[in-house]
N, CA and C atoms of all chains as a GROMACS GRO file, in nm:
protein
  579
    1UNK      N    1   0.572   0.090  -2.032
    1UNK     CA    2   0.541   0.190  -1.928
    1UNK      C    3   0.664   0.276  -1.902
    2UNK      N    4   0.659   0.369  -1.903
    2UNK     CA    5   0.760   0.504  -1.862
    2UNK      C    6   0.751   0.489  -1.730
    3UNK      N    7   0.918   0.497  -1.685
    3UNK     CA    8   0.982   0.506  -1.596
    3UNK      C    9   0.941   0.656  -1.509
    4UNK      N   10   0.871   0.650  -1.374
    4UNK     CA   11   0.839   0.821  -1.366
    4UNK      C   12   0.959   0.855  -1.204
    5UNK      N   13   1.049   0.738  -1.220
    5UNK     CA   14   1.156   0.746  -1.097
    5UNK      C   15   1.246   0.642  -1.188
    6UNK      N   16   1.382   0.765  -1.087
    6UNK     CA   17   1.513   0.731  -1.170
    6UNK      C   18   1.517   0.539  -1.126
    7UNK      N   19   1.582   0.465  -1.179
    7UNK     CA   20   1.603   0.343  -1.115
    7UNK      C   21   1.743   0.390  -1.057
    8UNK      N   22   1.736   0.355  -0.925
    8UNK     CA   23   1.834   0.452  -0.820
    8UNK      C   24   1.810   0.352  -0.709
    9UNK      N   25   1.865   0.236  -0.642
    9UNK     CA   26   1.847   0.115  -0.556
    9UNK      C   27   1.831   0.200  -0.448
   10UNK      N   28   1.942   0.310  -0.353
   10UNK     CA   29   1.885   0.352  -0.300
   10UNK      C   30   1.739   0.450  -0.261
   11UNK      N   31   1.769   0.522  -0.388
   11UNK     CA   32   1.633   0.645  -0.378
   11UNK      C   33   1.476   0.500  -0.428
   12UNK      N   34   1.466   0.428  -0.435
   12UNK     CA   35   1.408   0.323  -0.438
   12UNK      C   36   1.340   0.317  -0.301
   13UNK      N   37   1.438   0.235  -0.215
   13UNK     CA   38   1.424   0.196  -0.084
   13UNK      C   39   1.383   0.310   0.008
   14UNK      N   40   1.430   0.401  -0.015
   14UNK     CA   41   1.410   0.543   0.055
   14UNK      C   42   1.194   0.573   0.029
   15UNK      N   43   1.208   0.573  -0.079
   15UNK     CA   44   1.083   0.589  -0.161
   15UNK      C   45   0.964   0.501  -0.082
   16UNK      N   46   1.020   0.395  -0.077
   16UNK     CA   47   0.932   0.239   0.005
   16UNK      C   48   0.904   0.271   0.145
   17UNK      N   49   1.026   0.320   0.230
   17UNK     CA   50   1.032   0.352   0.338
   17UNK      C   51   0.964   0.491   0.343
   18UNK      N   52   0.924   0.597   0.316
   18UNK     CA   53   0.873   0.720   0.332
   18UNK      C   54   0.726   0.702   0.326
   19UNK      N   55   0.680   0.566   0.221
   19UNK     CA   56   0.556   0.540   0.181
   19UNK      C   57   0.474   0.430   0.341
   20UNK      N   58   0.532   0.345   0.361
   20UNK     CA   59   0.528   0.269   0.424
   20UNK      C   60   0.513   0.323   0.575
   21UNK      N   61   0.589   0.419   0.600
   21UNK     CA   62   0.640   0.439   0.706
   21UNK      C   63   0.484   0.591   0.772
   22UNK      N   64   0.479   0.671   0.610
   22UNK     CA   65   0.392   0.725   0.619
   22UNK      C   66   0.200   0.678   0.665
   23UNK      N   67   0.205   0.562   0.595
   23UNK     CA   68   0.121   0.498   0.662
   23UNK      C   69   0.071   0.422   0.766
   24UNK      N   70   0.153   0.386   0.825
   24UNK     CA   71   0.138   0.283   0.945
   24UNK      C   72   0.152   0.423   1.052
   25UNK      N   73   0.188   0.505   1.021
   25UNK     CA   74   0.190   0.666   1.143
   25UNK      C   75   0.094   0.708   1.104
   26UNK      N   76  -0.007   0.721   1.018
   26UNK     CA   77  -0.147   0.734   1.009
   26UNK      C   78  -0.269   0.656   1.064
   27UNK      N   79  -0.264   0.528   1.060
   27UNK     CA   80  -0.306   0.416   1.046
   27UNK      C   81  -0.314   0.385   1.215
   28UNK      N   82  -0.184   0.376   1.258
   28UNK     CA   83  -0.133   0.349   1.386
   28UNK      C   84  -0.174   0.453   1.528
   29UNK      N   85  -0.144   0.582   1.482
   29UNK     CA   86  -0.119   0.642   1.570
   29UNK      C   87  -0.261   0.803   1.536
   30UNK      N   88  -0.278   0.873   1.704
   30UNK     CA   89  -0.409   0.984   1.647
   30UNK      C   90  -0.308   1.101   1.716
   31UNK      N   91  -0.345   1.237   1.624
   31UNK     CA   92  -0.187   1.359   1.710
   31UNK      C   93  -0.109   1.366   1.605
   32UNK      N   94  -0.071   1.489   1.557
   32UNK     CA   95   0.028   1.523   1.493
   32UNK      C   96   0.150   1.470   1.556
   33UNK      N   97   0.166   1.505   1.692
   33UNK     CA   98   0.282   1.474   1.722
   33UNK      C   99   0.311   1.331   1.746
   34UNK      N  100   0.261   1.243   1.763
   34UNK     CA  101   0.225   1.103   1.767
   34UNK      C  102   0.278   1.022   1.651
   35UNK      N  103   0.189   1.091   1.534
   35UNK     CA  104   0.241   1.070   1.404
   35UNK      C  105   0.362   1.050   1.369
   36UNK      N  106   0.424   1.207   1.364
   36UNK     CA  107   0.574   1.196   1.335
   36UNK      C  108   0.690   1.149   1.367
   37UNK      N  109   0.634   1.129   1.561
   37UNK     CA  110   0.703   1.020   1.569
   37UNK      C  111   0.749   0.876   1.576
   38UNK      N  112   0.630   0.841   1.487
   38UNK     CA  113   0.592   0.709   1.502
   38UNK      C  114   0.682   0.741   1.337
   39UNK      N  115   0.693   0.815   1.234
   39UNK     CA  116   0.700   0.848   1.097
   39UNK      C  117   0.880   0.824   1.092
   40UNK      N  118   0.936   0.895   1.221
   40UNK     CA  119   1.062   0.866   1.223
   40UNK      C  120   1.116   0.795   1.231
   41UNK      N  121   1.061   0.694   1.359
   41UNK     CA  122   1.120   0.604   1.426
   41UNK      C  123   1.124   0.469   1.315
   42UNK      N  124   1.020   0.486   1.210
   42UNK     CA  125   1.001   0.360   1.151
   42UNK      C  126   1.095   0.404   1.004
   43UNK      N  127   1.089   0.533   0.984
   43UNK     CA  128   1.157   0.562   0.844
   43UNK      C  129   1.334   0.497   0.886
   44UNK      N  130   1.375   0.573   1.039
   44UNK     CA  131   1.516   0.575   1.067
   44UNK      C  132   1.550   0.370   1.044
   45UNK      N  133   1.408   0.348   1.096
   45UNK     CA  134   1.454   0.143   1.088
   45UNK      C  135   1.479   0.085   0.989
   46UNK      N  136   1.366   0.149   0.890
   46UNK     CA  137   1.403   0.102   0.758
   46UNK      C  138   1.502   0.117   0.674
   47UNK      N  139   1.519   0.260   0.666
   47UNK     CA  140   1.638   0.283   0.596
   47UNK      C  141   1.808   0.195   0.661
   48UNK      N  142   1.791   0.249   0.815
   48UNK     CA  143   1.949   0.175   0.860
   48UNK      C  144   1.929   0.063   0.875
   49UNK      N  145   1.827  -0.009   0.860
   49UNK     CA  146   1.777  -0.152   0.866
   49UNK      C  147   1.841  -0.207   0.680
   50UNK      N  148   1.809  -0.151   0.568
   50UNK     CA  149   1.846  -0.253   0.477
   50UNK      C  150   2.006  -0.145   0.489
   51UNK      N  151   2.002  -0.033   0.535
   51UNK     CA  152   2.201  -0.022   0.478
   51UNK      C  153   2.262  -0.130   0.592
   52UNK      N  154   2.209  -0.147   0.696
   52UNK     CA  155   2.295  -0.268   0.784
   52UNK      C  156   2.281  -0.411   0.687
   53UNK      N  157   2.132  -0.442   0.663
   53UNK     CA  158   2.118  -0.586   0.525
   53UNK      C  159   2.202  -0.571   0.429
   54UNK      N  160   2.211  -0.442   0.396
   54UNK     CA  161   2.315  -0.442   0.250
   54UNK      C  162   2.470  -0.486   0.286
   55UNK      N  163   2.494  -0.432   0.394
   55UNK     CA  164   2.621  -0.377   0.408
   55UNK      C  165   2.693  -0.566   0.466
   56UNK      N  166   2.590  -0.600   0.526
   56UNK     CA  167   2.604  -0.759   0.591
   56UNK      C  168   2.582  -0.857   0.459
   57UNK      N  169   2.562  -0.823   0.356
   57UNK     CA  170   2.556  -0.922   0.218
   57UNK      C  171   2.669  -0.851   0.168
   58UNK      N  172   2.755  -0.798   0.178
   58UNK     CA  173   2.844  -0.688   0.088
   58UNK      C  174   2.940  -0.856   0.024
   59UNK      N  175   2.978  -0.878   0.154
   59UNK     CA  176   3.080  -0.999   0.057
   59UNK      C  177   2.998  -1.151   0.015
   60UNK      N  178   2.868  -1.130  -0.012
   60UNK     CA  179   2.798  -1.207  -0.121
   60UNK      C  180   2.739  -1.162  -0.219
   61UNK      N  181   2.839  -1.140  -0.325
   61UNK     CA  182   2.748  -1.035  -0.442
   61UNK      C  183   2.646  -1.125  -0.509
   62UNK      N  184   2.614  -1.281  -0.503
   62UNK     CA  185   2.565  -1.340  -0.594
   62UNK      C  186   2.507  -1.506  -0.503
   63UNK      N  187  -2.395   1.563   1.865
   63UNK     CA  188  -2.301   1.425   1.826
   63UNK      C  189  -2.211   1.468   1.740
   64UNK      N  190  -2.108   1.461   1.689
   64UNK     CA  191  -2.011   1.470   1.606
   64UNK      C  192  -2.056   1.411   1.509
   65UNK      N  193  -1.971   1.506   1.363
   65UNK     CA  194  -2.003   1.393   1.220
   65UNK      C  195  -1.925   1.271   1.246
   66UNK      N  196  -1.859   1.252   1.234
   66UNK     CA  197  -1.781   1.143   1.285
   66UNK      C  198  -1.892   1.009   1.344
   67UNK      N  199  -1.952   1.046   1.463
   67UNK     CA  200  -2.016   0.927   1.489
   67UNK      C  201  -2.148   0.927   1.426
   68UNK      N  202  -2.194   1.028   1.386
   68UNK     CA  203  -2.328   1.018   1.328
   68UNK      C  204  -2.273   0.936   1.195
   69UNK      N  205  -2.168   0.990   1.128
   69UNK     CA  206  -2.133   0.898   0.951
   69UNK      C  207  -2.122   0.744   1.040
   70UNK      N  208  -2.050   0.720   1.104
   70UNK     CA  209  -1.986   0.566   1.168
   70UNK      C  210  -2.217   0.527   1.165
   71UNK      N  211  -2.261   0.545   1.247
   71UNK     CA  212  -2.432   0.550   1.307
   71UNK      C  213  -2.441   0.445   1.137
   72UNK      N  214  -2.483   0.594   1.056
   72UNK     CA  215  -2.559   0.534   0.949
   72UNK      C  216  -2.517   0.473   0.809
   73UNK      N  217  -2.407   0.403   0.836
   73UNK     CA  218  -2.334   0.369   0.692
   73UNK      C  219  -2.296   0.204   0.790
   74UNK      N  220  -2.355   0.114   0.657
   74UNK     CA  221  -2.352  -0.042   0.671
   74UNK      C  222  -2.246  -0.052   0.669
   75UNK      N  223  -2.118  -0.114   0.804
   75UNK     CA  224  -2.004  -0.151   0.789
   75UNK      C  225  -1.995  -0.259   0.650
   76UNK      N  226  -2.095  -0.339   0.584
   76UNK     CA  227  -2.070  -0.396   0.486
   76UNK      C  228  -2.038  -0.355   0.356
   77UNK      N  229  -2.116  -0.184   0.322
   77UNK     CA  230  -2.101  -0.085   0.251
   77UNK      C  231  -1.972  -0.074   0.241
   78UNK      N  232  -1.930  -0.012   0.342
   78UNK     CA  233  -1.794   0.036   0.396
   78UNK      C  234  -1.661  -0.014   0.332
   79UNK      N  235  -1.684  -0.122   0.387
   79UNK     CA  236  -1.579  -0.233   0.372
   79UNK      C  237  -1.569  -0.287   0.213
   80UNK      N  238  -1.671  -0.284   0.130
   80UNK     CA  239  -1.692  -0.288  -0.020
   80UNK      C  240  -1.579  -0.146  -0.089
   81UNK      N  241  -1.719  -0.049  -0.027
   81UNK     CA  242  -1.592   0.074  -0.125
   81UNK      C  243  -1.456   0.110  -0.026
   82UNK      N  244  -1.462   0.081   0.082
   82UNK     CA  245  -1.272   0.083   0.090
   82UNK      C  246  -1.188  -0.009   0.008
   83UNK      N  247  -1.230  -0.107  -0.036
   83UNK     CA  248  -1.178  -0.162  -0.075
   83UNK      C  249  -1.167  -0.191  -0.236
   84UNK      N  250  -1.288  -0.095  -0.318
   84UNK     CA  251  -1.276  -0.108  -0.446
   84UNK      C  252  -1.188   0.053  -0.432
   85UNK      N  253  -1.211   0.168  -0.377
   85UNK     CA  254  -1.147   0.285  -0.363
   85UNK      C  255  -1.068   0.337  -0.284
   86UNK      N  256  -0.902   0.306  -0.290
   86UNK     CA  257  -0.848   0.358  -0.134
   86UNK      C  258  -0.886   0.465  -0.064
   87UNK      N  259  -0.850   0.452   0.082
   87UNK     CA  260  -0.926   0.566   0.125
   87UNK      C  261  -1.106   0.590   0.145
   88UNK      N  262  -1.141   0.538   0.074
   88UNK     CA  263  -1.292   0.588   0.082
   88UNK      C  264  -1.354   0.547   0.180
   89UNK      N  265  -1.350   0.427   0.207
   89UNK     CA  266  -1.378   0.395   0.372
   89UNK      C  267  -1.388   0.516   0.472
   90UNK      N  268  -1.256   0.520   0.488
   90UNK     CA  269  -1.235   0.643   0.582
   90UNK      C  270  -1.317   0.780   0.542
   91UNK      N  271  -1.321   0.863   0.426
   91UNK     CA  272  -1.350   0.972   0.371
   91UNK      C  273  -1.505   0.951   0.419
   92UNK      N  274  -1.582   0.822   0.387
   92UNK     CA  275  -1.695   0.764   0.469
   92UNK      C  276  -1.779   0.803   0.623
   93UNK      N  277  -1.649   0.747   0.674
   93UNK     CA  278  -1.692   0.718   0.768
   93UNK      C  279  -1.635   0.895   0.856
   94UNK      N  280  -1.638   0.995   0.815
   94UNK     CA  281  -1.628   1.088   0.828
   94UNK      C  282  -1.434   1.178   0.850
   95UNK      N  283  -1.357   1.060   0.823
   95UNK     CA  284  -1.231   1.109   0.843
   95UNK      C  285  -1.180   1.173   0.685
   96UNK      N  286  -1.219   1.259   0.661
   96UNK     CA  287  -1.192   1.289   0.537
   96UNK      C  288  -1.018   1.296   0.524
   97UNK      N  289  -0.976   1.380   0.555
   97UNK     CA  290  -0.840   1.433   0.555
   97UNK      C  291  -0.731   1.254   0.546
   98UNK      N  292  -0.764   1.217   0.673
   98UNK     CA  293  -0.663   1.066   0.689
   98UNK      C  294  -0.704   1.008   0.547
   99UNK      N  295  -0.873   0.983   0.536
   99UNK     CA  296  -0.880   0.895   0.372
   99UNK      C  297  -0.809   0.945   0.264
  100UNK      N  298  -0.831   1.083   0.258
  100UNK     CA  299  -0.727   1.134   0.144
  100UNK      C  300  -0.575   1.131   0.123
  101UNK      N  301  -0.503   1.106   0.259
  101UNK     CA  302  -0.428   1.060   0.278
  101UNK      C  303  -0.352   0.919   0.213
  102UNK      N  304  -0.458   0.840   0.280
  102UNK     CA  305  -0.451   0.711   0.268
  102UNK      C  306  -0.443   0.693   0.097
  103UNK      N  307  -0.556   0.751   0.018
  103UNK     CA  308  -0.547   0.721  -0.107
  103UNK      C  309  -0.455   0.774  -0.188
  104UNK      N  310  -0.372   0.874  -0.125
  104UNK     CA  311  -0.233   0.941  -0.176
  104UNK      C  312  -0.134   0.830  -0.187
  105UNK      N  313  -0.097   0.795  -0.014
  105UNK     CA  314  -0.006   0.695  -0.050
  105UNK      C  315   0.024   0.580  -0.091
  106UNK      N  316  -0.122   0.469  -0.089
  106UNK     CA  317  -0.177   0.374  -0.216
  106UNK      C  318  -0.142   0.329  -0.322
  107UNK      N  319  -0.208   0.491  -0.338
  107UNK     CA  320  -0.220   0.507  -0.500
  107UNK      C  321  -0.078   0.528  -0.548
  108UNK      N  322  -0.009   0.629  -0.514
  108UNK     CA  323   0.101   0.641  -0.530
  108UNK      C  324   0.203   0.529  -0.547
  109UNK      N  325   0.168   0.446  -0.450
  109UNK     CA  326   0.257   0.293  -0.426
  109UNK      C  327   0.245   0.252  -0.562
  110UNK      N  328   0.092   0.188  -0.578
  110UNK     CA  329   0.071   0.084  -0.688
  110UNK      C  330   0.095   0.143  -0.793
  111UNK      N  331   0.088   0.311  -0.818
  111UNK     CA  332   0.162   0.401  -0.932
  111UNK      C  333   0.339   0.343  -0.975
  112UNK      N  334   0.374   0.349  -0.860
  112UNK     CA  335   0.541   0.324  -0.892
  112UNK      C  336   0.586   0.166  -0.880
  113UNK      N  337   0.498   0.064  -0.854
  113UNK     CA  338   0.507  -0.041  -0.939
  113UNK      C  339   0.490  -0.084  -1.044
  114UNK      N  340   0.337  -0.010  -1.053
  114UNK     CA  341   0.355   0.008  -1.199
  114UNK      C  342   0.436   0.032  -1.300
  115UNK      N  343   0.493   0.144  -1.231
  115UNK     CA  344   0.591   0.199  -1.299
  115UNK      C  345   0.755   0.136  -1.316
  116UNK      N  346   0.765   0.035  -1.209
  116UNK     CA  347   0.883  -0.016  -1.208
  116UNK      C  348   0.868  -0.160  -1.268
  117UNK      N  349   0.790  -0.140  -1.313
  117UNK     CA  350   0.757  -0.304  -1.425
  117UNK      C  351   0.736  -0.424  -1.360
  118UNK      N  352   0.616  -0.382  -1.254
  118UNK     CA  353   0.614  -0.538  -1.122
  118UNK      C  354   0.490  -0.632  -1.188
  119UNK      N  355   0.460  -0.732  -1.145
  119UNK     CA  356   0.401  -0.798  -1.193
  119UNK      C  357   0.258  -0.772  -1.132
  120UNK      N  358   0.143  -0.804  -1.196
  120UNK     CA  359   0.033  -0.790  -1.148
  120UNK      C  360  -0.020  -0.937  -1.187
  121UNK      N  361  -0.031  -0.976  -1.072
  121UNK     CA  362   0.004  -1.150  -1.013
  121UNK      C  363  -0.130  -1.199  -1.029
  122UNK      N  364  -0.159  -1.305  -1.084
  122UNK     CA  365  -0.258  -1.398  -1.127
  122UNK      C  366  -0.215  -1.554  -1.093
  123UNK      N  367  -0.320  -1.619  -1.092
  123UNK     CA  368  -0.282  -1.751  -1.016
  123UNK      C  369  -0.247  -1.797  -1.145
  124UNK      N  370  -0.120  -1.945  -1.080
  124UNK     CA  371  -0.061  -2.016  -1.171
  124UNK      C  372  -0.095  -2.130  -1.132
  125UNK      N  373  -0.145  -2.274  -1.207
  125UNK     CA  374  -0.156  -2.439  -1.147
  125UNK      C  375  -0.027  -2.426  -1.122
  126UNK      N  376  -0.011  -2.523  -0.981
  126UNK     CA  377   0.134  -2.513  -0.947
  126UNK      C  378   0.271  -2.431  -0.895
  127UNK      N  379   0.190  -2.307  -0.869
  127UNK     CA  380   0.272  -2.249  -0.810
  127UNK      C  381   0.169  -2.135  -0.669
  128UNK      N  382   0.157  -2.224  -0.603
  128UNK     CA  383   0.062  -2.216  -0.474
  128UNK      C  384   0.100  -2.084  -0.417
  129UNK      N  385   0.209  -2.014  -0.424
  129UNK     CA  386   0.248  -1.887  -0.418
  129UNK      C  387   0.176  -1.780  -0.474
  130UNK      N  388   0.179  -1.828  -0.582
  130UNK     CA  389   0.089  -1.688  -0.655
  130UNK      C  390  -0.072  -1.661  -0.618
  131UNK      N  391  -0.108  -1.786  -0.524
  131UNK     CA  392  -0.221  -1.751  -0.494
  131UNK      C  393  -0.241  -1.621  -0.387
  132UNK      N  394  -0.122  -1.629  -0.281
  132UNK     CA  395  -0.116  -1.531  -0.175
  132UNK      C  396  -0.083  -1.414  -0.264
  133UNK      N  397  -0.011  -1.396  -0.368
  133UNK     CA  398   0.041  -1.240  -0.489
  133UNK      C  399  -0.047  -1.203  -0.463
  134UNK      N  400  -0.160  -1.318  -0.549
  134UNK     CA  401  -0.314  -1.274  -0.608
  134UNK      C  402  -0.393  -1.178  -0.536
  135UNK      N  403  -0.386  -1.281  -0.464
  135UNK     CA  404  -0.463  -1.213  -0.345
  135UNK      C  405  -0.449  -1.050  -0.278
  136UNK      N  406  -0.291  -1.062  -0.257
  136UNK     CA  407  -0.262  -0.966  -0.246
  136UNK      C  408  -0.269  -0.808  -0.356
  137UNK      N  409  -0.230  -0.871  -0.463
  137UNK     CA  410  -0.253  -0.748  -0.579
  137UNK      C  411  -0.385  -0.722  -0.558
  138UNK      N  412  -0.466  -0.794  -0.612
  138UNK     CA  413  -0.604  -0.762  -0.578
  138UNK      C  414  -0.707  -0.692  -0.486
  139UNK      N  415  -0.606  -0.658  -0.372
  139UNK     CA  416  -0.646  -0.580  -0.249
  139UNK      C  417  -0.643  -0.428  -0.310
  140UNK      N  418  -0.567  -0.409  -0.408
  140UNK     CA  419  -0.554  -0.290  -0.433
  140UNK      C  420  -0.713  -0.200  -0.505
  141UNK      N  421  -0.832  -0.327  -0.520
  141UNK     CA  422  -0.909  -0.264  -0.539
  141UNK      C  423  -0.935  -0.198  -0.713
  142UNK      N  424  -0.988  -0.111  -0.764
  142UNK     CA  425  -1.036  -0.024  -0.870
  142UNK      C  426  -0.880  -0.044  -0.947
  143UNK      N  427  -0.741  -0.013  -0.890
  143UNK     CA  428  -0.650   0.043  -0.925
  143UNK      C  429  -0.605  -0.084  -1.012
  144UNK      N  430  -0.577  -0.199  -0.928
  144UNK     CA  431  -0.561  -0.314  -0.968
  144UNK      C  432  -0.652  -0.328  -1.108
  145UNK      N  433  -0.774  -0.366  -1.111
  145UNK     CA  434  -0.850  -0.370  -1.246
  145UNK      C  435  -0.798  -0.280  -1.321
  146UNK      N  436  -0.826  -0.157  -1.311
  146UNK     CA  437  -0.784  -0.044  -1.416
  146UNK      C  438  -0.631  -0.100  -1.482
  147UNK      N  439  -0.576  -0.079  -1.387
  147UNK     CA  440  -0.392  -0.157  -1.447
  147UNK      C  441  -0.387  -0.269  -1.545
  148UNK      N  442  -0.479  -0.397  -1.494
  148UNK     CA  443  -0.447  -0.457  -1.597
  148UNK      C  444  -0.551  -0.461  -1.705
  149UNK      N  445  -0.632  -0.364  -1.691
  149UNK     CA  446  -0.714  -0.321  -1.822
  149UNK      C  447  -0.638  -0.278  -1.932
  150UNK      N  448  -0.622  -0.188  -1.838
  150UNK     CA  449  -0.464  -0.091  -1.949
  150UNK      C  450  -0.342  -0.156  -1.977
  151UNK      N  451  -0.288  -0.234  -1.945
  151UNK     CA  452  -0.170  -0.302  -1.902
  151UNK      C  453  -0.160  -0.407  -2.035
  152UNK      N  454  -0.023  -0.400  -2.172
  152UNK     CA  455  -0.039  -0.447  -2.279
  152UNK      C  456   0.055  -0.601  -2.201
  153UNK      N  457   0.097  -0.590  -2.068
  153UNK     CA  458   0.227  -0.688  -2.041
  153UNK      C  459   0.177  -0.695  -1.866
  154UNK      N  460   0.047  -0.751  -1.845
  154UNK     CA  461   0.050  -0.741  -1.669
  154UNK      C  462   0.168  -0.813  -1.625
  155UNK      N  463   0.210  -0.904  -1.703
  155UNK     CA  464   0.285  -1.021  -1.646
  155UNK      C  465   0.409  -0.943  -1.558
  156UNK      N  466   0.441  -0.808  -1.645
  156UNK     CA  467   0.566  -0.711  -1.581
  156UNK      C  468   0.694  -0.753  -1.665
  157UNK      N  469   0.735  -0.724  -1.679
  157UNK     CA  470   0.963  -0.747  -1.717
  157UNK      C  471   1.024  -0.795  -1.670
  158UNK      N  472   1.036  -0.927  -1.649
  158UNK     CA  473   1.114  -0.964  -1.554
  158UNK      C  474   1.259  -0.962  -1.584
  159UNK      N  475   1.285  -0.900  -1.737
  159UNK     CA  476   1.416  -0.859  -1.719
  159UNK      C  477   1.467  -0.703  -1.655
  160UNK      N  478   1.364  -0.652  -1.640
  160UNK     CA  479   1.366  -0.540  -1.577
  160UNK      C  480   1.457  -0.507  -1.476
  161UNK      N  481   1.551  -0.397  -1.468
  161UNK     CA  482   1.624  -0.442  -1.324
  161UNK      C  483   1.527  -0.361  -1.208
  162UNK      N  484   1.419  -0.340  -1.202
  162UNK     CA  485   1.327  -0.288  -1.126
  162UNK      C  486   1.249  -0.356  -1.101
  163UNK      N  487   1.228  -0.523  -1.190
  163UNK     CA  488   1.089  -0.623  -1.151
  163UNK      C  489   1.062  -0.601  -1.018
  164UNK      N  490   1.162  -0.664  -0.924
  164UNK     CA  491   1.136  -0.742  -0.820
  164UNK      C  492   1.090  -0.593  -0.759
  165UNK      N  493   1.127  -0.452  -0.722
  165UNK     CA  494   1.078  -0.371  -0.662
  165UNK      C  495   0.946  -0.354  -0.733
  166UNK      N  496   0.912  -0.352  -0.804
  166UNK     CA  497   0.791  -0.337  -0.859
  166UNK      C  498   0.703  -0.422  -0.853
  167UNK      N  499   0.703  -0.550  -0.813
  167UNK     CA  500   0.658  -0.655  -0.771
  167UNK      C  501   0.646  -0.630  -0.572
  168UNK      N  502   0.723  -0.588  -0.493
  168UNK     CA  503   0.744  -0.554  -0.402
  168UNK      C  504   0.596  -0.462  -0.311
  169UNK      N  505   0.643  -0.322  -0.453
  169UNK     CA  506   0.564  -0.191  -0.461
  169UNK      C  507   0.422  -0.252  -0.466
  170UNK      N  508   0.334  -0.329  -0.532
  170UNK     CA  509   0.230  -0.392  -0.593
  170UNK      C  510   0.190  -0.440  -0.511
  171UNK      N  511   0.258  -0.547  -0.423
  171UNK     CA  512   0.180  -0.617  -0.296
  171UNK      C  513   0.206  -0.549  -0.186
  172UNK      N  514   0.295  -0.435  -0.180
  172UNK     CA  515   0.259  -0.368  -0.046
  172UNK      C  516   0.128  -0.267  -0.119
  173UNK      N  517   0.103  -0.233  -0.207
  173UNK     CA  518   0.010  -0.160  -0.182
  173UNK      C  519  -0.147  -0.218  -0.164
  174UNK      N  520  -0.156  -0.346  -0.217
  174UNK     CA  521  -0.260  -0.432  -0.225
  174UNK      C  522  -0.276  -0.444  -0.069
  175UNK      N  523  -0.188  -0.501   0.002
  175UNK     CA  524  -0.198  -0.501   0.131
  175UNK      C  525  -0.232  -0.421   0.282
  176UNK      N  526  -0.181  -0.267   0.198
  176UNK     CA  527  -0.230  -0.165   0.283
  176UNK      C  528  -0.321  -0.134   0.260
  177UNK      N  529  -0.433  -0.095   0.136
  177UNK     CA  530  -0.513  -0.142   0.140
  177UNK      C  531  -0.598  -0.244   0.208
  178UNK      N  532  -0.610  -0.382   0.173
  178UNK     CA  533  -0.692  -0.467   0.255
  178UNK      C  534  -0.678  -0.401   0.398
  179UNK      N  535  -0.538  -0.404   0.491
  179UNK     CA  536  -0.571  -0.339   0.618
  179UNK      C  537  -0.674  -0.201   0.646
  180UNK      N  538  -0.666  -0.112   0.562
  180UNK     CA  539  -0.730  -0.005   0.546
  180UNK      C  540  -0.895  -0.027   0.526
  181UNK      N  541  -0.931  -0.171   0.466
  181UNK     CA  542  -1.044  -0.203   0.474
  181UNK      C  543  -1.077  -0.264   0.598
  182UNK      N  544  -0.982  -0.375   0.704
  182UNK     CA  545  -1.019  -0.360   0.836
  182UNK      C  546  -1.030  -0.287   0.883
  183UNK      N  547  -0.970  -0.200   0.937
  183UNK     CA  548  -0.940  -0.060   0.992
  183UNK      C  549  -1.080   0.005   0.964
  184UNK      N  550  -1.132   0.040   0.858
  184UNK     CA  551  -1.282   0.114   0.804
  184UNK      C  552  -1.380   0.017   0.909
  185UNK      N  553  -1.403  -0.121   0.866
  185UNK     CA  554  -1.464  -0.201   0.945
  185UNK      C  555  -1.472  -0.173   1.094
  186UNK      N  556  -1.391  -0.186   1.156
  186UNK     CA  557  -1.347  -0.170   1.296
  186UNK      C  558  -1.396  -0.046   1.342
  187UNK      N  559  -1.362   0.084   1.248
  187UNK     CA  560  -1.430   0.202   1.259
  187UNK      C  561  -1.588   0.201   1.258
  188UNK      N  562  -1.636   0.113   1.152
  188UNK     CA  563  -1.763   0.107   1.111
  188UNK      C  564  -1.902   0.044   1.208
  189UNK      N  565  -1.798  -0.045   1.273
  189UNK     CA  566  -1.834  -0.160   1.390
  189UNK      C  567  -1.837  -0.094   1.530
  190UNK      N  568  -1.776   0.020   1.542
  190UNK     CA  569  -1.763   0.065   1.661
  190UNK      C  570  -1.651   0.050   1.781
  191UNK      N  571  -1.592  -0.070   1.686
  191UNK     CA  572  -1.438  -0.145   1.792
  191UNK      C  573  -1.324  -0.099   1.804
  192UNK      N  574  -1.362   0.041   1.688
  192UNK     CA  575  -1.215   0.174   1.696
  192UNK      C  576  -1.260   0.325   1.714
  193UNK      N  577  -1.216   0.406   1.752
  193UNK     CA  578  -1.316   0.481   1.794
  193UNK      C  579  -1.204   0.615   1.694
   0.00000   0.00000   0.00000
């Protein structure tokens, strides 16, 4: 199977989080404006959520 | 009356809950929310697209490893997409030397999963218990 995204750990996680985040603000919430901010609040967790996980495993590479 | 409650009126939440769940989205597109279902089957589809694509496993039960029953389960939520994949699919098992398995394995059961919710969610709509 062809690769149709770079393997990129971050642009990965980013990818997961935009998907994820897009849905549960659909799913969850009725209102444009409702939406988006339900779209933010969960994109901003995820993302600073695994760079804080990453950054707190930094001195266990293995 | 709105389309909306007239589609919710005459469509068997059992219907419903069948093709949301063999077709993302369709539930909804159903039950008169067109726009959100199309939605829904964008980002799905898209998901179980880029597991695919990242060489995840499309999980089948193993004797002995009681885990893979919840995968199963889970891949399988994905409905039409799931079958089609490992129709097509010369390696469902995935790469596990891949340095993308585990996200692709990741990608696969979240999309199986949003799904299945998406088939409550239709239900609930269908039932009258979401408005």
């Amino acid at each position: 199977m062809i690769a149709i995204i770079p393997v990129d750990h971050f642009l990965i996680m980013t990818l997961y989080a935009v998907l994820v985040s897009a849905f549960f603000a659909l799913l969850w919430r009725e209102g444009r404006r409702e939406r988006w901010k339900l779209f933010g609040t969960l994109m901003a967790s995820l993302v600073l959520g695994g760079l804080a996980v990453a950054w707190l495993m930094y001195p266990f590479p293995k | 009356m709105s389309e909306t409650s007239l589609s919710v009126r005459t469509r068997s939440p059992w219907l419903v809950a069948v093709l949301a769940w063999l077709v993302p989205g369709l539930g909804h597109v159903m039950l008169g929310r067109r726009r959100t279902g199309m939605a829904f089957a964008a980002i799905v589809t898209l998901t179980f697209l880029a597991g695919v694509s990242f060489q995840g496993r499309l999980y089948s039960v193993e004797p002995g490893q009681p885990l893979t029953i919840l995968a199963t389960f889970a891949v399988y939520g994905s409905g039409i997409l799931n079958l089609v994949a490992r129709g097509l699919s010369d390696n469902p098992g995935g790469a596990i030397l891949s340095p993308t398995y585990e996200y692709g394995c990741a990608y696969l059961l979240t999309a199986g999963l949003m799904n299945l919710l998406l088939v409550l969610d239709a239900w609930d709509i269908a039932t009258g218990k979401k408005r």
